[in-house]
Predicted model as a PDB file, atoms N, CA, C, CB and O in Angstrom, pLDDT in the B-factor column:
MODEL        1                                                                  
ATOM      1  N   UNK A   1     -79.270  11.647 112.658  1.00 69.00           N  
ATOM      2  CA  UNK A   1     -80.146  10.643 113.203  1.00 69.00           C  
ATOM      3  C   UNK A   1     -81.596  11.086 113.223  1.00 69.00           C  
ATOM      4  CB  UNK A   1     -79.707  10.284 114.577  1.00 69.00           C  
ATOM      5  O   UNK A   1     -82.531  10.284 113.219  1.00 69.00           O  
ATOM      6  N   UNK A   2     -81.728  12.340 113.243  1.00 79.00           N  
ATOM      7  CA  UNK A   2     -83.027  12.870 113.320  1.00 79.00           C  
ATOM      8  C   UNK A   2     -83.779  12.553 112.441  1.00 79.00           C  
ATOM      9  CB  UNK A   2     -83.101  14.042 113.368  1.00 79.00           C  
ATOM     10  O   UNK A   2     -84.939  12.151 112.535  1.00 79.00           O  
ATOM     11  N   UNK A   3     -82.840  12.803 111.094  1.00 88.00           N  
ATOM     12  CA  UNK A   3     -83.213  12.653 109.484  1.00 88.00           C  
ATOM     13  C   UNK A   3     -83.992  11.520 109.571  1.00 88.00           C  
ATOM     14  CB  UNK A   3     -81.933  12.431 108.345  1.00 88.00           C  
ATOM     15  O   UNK A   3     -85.192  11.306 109.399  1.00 88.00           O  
ATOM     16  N   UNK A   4     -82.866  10.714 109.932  1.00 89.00           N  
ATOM     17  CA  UNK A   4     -83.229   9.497 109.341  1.00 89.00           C  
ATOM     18  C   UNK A   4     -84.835   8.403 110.482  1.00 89.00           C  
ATOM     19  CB  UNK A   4     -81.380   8.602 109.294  1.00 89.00           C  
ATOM     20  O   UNK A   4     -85.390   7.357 110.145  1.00 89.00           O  
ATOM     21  N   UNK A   5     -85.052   9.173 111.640  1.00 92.00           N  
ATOM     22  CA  UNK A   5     -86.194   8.858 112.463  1.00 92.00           C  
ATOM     23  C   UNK A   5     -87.189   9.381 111.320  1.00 92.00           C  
ATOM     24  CB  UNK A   5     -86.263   9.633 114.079  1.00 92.00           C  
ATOM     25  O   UNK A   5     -87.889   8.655 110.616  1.00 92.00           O  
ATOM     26  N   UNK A   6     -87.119  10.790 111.269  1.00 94.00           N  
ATOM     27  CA  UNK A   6     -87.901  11.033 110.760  1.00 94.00           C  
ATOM     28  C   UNK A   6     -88.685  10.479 109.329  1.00 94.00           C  
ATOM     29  CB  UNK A   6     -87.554  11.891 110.881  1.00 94.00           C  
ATOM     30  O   UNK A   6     -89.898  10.300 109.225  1.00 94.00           O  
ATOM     31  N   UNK A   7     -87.556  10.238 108.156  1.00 96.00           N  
ATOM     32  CA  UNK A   7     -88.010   9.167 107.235  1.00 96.00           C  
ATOM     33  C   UNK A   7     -88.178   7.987 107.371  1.00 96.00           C  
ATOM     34  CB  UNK A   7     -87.458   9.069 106.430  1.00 96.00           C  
ATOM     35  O   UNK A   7     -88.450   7.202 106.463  1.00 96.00           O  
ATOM     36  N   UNK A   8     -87.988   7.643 108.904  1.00 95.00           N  
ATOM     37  CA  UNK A   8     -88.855   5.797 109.015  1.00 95.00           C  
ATOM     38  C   UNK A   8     -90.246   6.194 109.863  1.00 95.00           C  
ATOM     39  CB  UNK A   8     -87.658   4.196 110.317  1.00 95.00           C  
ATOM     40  O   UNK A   8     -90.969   5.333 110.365  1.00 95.00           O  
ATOM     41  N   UNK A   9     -90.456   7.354 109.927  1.00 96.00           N  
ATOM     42  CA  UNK A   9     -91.855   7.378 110.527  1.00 96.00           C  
ATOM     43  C   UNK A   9     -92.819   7.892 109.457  1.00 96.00           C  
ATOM     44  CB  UNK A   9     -91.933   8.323 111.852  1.00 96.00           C  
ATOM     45  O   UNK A   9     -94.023   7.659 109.555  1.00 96.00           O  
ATOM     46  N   UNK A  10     -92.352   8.529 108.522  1.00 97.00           N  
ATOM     47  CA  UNK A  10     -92.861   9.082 107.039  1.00 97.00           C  
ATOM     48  C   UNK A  10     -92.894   7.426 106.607  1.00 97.00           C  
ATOM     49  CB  UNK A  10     -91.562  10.390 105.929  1.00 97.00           C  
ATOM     50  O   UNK A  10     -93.903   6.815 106.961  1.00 97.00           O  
ATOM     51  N   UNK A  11     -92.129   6.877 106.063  1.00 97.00           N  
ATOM     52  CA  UNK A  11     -92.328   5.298 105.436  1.00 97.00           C  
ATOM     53  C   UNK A  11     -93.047   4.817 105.833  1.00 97.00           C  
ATOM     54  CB  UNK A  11     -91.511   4.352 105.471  1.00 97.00           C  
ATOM     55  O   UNK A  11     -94.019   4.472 105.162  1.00 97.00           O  
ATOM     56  N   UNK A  12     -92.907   4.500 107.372  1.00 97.00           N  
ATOM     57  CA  UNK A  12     -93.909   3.297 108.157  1.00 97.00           C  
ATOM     58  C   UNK A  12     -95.761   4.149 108.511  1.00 97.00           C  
ATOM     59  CB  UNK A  12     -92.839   2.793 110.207  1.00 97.00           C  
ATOM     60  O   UNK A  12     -96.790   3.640 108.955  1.00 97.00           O  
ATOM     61  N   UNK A  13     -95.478   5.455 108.096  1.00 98.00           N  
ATOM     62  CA  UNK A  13     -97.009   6.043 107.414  1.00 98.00           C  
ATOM     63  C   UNK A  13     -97.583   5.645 106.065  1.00 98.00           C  
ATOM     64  CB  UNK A  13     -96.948   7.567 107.204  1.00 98.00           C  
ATOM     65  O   UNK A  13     -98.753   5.526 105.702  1.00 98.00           O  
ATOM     66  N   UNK A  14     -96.727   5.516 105.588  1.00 98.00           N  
ATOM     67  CA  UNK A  14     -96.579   5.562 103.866  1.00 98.00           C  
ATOM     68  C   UNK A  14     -97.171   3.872 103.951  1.00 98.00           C  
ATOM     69  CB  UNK A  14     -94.481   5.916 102.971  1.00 98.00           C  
ATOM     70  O   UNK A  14     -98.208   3.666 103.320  1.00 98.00           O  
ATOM     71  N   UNK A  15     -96.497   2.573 104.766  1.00 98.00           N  
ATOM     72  CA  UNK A  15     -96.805   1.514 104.626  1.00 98.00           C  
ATOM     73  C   UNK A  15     -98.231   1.369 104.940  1.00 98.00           C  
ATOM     74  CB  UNK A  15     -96.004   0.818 105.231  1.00 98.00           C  
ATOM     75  O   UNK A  15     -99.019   0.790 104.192  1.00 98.00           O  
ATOM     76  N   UNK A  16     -98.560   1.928 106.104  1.00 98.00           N  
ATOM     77  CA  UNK A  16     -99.687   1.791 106.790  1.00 98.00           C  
ATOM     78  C   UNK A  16    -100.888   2.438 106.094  1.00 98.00           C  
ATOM     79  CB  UNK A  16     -99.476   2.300 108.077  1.00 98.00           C  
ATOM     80  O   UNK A  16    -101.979   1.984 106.437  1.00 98.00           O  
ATOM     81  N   UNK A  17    -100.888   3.484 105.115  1.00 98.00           N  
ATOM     82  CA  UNK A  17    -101.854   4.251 104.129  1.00 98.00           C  
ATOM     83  C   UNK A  17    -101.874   3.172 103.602  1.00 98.00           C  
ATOM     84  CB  UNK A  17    -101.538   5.555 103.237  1.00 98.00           C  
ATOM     85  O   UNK A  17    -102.736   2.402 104.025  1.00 98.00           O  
ATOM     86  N   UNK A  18    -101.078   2.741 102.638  1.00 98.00           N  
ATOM     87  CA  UNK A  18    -101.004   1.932 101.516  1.00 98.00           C  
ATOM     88  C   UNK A  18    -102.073   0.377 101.952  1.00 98.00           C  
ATOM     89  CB  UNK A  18     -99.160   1.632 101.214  1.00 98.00           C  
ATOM     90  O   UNK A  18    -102.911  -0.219 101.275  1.00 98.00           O  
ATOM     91  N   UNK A  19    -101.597   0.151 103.257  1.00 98.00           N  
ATOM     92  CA  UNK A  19    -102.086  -1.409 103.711  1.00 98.00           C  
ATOM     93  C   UNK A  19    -104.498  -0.686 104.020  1.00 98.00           C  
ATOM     94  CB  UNK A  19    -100.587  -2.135 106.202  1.00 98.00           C  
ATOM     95  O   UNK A  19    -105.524  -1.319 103.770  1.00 98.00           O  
ATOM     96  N   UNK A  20    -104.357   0.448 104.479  1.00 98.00           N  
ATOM     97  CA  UNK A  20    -105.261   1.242 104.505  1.00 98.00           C  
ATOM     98  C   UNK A  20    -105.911   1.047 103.278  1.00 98.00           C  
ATOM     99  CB  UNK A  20    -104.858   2.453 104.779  1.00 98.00           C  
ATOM    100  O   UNK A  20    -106.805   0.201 103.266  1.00 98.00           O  
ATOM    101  N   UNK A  21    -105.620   1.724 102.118  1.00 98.00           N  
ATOM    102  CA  UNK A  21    -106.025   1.892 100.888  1.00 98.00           C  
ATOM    103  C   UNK A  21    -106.709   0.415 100.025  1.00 98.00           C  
ATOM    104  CB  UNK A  21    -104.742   2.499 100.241  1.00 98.00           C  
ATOM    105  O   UNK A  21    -107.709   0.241  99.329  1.00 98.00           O  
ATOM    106  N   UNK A  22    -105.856  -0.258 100.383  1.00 98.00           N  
ATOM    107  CA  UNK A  22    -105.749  -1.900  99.876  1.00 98.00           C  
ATOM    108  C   UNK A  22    -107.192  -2.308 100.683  1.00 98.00           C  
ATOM    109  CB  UNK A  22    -104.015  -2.989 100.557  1.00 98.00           C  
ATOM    110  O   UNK A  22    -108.260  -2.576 100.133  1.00 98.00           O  
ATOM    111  N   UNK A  23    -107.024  -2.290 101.583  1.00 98.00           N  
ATOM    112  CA  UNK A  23    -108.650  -2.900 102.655  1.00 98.00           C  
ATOM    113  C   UNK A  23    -109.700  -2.177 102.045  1.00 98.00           C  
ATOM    114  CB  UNK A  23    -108.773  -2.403 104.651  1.00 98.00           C  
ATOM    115  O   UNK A  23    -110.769  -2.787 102.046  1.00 98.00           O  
ATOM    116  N   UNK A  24    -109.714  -0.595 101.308  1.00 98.00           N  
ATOM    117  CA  UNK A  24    -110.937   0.025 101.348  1.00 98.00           C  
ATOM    118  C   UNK A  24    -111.325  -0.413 100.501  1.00 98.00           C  
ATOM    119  CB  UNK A  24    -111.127   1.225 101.376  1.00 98.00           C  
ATOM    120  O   UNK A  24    -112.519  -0.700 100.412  1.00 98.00           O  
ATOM    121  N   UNK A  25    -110.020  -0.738  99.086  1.00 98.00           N  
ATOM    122  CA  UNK A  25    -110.759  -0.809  97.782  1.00 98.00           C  
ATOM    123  C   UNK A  25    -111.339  -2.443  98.026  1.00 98.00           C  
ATOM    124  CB  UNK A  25    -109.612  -0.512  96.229  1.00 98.00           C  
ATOM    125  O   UNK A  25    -112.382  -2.681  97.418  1.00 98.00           O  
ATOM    126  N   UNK A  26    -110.897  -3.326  98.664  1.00 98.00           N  
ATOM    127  CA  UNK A  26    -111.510  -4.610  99.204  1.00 98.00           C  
ATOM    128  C   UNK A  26    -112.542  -4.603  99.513  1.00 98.00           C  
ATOM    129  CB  UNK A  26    -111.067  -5.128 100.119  1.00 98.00           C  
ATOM    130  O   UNK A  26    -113.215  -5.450  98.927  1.00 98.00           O  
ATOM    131  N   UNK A  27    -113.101  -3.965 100.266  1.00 98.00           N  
ATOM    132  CA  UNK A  27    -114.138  -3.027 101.002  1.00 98.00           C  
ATOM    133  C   UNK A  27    -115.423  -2.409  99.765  1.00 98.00           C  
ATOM    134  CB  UNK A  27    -113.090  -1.530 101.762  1.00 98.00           C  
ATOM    135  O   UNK A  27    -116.626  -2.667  99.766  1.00 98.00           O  
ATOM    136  N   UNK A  28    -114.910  -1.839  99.126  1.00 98.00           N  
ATOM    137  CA  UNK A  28    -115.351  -0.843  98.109  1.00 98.00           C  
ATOM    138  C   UNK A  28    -116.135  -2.059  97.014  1.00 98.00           C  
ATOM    139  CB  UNK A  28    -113.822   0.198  97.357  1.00 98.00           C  
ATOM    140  O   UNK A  28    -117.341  -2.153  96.785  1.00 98.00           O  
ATOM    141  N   UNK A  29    -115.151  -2.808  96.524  1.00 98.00           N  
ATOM    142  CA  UNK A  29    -115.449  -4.352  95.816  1.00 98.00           C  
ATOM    143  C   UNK A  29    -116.825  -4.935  96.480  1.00 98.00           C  
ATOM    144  CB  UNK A  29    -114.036  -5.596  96.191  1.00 98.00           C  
ATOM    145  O   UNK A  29    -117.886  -4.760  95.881  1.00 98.00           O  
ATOM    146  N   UNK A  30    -116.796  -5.508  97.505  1.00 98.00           N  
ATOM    147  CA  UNK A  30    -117.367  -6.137  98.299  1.00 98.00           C  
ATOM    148  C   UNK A  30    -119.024  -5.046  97.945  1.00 98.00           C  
ATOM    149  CB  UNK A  30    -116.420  -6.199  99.911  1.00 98.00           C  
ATOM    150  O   UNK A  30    -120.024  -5.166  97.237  1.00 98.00           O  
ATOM    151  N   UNK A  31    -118.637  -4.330  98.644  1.00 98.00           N  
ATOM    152  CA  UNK A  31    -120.185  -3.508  98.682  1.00 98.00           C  
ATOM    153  C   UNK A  31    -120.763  -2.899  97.444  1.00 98.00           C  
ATOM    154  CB  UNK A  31    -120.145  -2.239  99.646  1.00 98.00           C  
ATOM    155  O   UNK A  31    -121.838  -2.314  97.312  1.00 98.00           O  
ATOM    156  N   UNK A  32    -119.756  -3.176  96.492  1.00 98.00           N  
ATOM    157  CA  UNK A  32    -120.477  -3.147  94.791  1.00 98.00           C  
ATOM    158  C   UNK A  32    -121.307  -4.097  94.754  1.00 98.00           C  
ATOM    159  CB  UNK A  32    -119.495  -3.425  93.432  1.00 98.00           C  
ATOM    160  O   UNK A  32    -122.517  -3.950  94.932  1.00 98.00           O  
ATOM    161  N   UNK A  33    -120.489  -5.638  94.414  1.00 98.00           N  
ATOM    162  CA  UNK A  33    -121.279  -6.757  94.592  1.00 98.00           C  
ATOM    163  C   UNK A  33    -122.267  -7.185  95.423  1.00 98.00           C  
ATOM    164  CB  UNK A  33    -120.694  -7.442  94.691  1.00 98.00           C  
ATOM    165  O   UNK A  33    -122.995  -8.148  95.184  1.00 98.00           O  
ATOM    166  N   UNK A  34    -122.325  -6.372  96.568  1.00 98.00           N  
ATOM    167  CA  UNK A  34    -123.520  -6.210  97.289  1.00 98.00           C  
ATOM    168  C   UNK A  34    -124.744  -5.394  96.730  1.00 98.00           C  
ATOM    169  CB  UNK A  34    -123.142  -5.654  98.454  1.00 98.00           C  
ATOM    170  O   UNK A  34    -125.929  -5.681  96.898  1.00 98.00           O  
ATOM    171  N   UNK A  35    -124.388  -4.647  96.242  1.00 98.00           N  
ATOM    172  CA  UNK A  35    -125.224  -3.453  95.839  1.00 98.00           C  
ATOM    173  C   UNK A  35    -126.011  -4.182  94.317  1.00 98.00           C  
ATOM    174  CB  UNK A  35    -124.043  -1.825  95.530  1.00 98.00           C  
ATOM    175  O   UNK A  35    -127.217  -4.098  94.083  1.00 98.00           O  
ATOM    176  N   UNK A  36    -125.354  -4.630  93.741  1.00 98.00           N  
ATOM    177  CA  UNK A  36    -125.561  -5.184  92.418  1.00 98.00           C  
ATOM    178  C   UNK A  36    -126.785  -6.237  92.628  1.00 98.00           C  
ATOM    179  CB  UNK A  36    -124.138  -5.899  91.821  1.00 98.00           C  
ATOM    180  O   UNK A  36    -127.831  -6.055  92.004  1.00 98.00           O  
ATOM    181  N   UNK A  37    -126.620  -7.519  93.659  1.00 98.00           N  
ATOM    182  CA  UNK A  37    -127.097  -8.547  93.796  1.00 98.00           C  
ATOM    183  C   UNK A  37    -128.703  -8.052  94.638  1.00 98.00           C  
ATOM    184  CB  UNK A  37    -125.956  -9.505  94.519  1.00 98.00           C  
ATOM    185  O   UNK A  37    -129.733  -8.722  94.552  1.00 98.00           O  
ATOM    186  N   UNK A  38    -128.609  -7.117  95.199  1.00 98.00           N  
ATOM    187  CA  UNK A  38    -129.616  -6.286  96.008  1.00 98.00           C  
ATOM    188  C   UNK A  38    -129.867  -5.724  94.884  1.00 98.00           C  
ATOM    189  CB  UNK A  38    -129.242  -5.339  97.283  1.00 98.00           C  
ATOM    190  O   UNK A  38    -131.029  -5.515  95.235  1.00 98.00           O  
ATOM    191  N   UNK A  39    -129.831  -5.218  93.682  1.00 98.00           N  
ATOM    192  CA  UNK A  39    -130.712  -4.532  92.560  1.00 98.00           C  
ATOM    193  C   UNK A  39    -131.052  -5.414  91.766  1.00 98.00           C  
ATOM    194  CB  UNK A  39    -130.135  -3.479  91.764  1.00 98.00           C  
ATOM    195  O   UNK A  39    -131.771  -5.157  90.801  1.00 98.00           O  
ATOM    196  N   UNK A  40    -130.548  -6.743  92.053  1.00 98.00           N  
ATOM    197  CA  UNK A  40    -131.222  -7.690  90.882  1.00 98.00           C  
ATOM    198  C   UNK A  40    -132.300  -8.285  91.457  1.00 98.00           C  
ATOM    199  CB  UNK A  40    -130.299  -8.868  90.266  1.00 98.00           C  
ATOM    200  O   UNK A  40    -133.413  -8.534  90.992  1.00 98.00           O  
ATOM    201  N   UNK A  41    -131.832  -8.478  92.520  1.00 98.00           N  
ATOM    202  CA  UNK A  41    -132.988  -8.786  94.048  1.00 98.00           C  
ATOM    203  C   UNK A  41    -134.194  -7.999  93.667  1.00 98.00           C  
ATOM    204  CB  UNK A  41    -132.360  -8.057  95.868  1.00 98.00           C  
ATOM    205  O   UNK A  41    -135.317  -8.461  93.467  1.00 98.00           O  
ATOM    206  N   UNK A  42    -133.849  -6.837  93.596  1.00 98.00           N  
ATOM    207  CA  UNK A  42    -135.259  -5.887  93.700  1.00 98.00           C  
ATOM    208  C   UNK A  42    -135.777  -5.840  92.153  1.00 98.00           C  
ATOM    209  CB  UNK A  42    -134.920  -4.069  94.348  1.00 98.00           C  
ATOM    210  O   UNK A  42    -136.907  -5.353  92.209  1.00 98.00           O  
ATOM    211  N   UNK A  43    -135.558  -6.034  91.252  1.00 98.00           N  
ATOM    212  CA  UNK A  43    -135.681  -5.969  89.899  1.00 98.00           C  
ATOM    213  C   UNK A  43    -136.413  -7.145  89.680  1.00 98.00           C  
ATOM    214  CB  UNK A  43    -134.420  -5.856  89.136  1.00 98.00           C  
ATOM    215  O   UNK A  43    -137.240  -7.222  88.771  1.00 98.00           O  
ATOM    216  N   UNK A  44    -136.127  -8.205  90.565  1.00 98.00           N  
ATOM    217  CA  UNK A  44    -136.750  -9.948  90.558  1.00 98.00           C  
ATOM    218  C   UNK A  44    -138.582  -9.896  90.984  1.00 98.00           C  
ATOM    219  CB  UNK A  44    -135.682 -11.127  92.203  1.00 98.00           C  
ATOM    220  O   UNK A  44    -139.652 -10.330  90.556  1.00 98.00           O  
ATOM    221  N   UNK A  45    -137.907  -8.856  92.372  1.00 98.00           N  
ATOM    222  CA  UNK A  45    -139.295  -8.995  93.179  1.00 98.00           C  
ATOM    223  C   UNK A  45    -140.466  -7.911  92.332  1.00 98.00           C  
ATOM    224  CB  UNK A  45    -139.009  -8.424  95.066  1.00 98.00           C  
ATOM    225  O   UNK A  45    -141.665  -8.067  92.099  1.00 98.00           O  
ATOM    226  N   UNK A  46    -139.398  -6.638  91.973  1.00 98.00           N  
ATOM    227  CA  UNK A  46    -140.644  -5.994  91.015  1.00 98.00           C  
ATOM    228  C   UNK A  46    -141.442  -6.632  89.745  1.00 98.00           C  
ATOM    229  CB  UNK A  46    -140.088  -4.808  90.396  1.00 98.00           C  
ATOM    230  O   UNK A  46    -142.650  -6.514  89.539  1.00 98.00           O  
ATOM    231  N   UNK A  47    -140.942  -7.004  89.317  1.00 98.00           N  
ATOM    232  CA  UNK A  47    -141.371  -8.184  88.493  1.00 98.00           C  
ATOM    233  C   UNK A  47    -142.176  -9.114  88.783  1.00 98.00           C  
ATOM    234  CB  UNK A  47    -140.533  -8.810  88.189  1.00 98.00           C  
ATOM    235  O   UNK A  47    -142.922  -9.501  87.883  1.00 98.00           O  
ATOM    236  N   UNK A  48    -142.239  -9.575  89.762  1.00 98.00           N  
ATOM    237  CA  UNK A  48    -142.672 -10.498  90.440  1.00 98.00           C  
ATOM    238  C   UNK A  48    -144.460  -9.734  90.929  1.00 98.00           C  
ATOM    239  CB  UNK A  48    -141.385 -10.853  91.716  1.00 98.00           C  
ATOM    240  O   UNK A  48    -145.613 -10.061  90.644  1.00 98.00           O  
ATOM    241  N   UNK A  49    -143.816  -8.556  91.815  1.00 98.00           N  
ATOM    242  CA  UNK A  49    -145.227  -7.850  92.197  1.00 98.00           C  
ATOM    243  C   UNK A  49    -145.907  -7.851  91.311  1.00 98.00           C  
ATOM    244  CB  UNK A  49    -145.295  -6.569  92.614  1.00 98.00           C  
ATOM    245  O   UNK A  49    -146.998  -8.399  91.468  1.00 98.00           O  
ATOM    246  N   UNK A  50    -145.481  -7.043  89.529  1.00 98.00           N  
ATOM    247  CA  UNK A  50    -146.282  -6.824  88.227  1.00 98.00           C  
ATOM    248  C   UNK A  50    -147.107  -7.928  87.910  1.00 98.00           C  
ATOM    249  CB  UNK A  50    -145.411  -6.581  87.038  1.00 98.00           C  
ATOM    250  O   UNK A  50    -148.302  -7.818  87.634  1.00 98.00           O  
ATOM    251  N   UNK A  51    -146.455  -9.032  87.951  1.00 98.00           N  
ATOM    252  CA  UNK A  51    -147.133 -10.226  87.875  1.00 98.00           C  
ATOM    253  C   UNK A  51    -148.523 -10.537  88.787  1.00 98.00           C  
ATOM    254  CB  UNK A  51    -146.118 -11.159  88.183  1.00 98.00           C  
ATOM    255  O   UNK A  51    -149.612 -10.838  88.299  1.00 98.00           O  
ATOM    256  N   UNK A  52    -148.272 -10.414  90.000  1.00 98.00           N  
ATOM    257  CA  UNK A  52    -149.107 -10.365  90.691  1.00 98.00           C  
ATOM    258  C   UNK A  52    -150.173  -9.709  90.887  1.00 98.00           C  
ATOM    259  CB  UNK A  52    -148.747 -10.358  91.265  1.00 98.00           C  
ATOM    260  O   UNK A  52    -151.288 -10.115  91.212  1.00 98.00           O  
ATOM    261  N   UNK A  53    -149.709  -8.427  90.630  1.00 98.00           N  
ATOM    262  CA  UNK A  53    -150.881  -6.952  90.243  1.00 98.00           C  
ATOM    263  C   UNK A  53    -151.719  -7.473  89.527  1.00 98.00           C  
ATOM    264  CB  UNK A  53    -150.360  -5.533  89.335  1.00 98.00           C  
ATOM    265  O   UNK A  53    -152.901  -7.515  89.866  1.00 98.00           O  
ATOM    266  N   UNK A  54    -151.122  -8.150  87.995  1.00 98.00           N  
ATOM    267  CA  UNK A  54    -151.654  -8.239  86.455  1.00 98.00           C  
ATOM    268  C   UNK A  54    -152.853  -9.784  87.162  1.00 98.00           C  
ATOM    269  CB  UNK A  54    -149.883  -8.750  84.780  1.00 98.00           C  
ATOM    270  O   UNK A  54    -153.993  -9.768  86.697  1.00 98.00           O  
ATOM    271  N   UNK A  55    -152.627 -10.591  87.870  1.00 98.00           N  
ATOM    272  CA  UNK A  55    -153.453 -11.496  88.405  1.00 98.00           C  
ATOM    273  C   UNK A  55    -153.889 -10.740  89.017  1.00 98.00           C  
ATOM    274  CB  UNK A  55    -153.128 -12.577  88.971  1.00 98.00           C  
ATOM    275  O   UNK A  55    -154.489 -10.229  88.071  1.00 98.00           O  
ATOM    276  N   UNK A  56    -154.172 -10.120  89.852  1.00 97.00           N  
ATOM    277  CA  UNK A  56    -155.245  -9.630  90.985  1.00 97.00           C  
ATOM    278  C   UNK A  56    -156.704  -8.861  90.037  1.00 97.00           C  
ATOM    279  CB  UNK A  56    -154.286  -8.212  92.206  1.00 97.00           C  
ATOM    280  O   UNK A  56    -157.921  -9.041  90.083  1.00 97.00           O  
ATOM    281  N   UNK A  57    -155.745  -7.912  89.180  1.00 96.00           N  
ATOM    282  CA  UNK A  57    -156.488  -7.121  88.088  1.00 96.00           C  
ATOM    283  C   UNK A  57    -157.529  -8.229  87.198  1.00 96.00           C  
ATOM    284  CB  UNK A  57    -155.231  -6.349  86.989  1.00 96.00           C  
ATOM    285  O   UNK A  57    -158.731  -8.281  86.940  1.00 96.00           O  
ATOM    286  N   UNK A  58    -156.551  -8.897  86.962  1.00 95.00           N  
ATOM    287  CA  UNK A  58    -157.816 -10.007  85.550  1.00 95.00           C  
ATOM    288  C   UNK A  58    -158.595 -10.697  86.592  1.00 95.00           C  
ATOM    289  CB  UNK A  58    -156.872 -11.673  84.181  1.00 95.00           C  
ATOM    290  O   UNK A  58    -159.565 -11.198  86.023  1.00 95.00           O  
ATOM    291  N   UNK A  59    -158.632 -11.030  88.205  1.00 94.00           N  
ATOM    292  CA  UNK A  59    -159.682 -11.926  89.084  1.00 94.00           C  
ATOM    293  C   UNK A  59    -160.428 -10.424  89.196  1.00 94.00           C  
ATOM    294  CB  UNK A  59    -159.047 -12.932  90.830  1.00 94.00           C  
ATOM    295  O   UNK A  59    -161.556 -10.491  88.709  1.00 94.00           O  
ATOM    296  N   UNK A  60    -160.215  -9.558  89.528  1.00 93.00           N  
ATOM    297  CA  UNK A  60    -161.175  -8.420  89.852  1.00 93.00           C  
ATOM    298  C   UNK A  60    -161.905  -8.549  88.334  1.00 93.00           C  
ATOM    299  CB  UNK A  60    -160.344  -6.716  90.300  1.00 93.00           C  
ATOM    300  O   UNK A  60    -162.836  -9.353  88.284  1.00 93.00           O  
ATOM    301  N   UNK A  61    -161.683  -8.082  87.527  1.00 93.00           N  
ATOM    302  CA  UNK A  61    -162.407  -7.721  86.108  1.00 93.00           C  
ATOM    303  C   UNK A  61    -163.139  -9.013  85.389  1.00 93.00           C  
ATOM    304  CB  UNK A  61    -161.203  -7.119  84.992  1.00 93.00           C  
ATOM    305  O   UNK A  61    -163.681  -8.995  84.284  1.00 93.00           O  
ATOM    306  N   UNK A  62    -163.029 -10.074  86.232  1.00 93.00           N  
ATOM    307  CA  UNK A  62    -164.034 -11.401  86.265  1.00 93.00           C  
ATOM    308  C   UNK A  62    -165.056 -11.294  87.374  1.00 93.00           C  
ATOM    309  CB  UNK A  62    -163.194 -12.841  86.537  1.00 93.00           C  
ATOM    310  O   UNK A  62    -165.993 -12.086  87.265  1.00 93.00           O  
ATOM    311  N   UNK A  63    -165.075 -10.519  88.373  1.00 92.00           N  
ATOM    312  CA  UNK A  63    -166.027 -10.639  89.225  1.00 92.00           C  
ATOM    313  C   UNK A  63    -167.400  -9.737  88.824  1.00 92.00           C  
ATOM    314  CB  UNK A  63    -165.406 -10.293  90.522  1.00 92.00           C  
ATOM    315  O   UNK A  63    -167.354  -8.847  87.976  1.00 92.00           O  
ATOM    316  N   UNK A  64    -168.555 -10.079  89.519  1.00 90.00           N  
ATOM    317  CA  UNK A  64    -169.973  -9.466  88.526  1.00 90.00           C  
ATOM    318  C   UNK A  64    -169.185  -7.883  89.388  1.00 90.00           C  
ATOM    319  CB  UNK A  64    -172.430 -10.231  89.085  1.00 90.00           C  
ATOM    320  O   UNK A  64    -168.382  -7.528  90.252  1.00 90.00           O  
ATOM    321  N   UNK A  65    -170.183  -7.381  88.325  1.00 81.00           N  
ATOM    322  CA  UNK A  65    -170.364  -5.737  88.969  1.00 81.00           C  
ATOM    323  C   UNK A  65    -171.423  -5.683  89.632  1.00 81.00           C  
ATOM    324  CB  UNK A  65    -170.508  -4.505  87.968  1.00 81.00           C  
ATOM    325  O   UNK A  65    -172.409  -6.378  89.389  1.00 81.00           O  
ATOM    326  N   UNK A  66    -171.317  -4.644  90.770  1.00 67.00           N  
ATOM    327  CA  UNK A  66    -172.835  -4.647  91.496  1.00 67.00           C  
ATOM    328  C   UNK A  66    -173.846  -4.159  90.700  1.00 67.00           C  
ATOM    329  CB  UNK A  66    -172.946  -3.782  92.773  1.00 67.00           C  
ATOM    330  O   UNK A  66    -174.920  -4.352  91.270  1.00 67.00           O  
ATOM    331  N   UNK A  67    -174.026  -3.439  89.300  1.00 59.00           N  
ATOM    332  CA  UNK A  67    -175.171  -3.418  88.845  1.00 59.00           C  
ATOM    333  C   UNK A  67    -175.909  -4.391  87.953  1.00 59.00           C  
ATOM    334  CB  UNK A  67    -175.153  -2.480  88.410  1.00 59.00           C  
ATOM    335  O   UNK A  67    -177.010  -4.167  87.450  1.00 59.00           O  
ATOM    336  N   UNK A  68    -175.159  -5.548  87.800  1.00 58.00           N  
ATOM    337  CA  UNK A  68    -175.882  -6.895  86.959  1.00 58.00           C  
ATOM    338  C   UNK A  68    -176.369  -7.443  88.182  1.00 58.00           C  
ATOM    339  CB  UNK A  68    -174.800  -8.117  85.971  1.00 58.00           C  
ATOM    340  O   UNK A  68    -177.484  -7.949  88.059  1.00 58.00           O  
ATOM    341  N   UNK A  69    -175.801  -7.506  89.489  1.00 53.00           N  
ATOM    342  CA  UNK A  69    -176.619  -8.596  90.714  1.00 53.00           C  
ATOM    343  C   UNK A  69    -177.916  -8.299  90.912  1.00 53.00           C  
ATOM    344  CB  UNK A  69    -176.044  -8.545  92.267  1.00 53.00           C  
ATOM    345  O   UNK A  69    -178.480  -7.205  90.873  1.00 53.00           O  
ATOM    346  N   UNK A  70    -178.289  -9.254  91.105  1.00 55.00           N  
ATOM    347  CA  UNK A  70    -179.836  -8.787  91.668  1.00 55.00           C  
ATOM    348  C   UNK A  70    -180.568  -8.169  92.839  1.00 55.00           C  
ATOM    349  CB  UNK A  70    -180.435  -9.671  91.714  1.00 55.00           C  
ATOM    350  O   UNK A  70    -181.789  -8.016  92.793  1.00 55.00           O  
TER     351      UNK A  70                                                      
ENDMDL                                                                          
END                                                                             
């Protein structure tokens, strides 16, 4: 009887890893696709800044220089 306690507490470990394992890689999934959508995110906005830089740069390099003013 011992035996056999003992291999339903080994199993019902064995179930409970397994149900464990299953959630992480769920888990694991999840925070890829997180990770992914947050680098396209940031890949959008860098892009976005360059753009913005590249306008700020061409309004600066239209403005007089202080040695043509009078």
């Amino acid at each position: 009887m011992a035996n056999s306690d003992t291999i339903d507490q080994i199993a019902e470990r064995v179930d409970h890893l397994l149900l464990r394992h299953e959630e992480l890689q769920k888990t694991n999934t999840l925070l890829s696709q997180q990770v992914q959508s947050l680098s396209l995110e940031r890949d959008h906005l860098k892009s976005r800044l360059a753009a913005a830089r590249a306008r700020v740069d061409a309004l600066i390099d239209r403005l007089p220089s202080a040695a043509t003013s009078p």
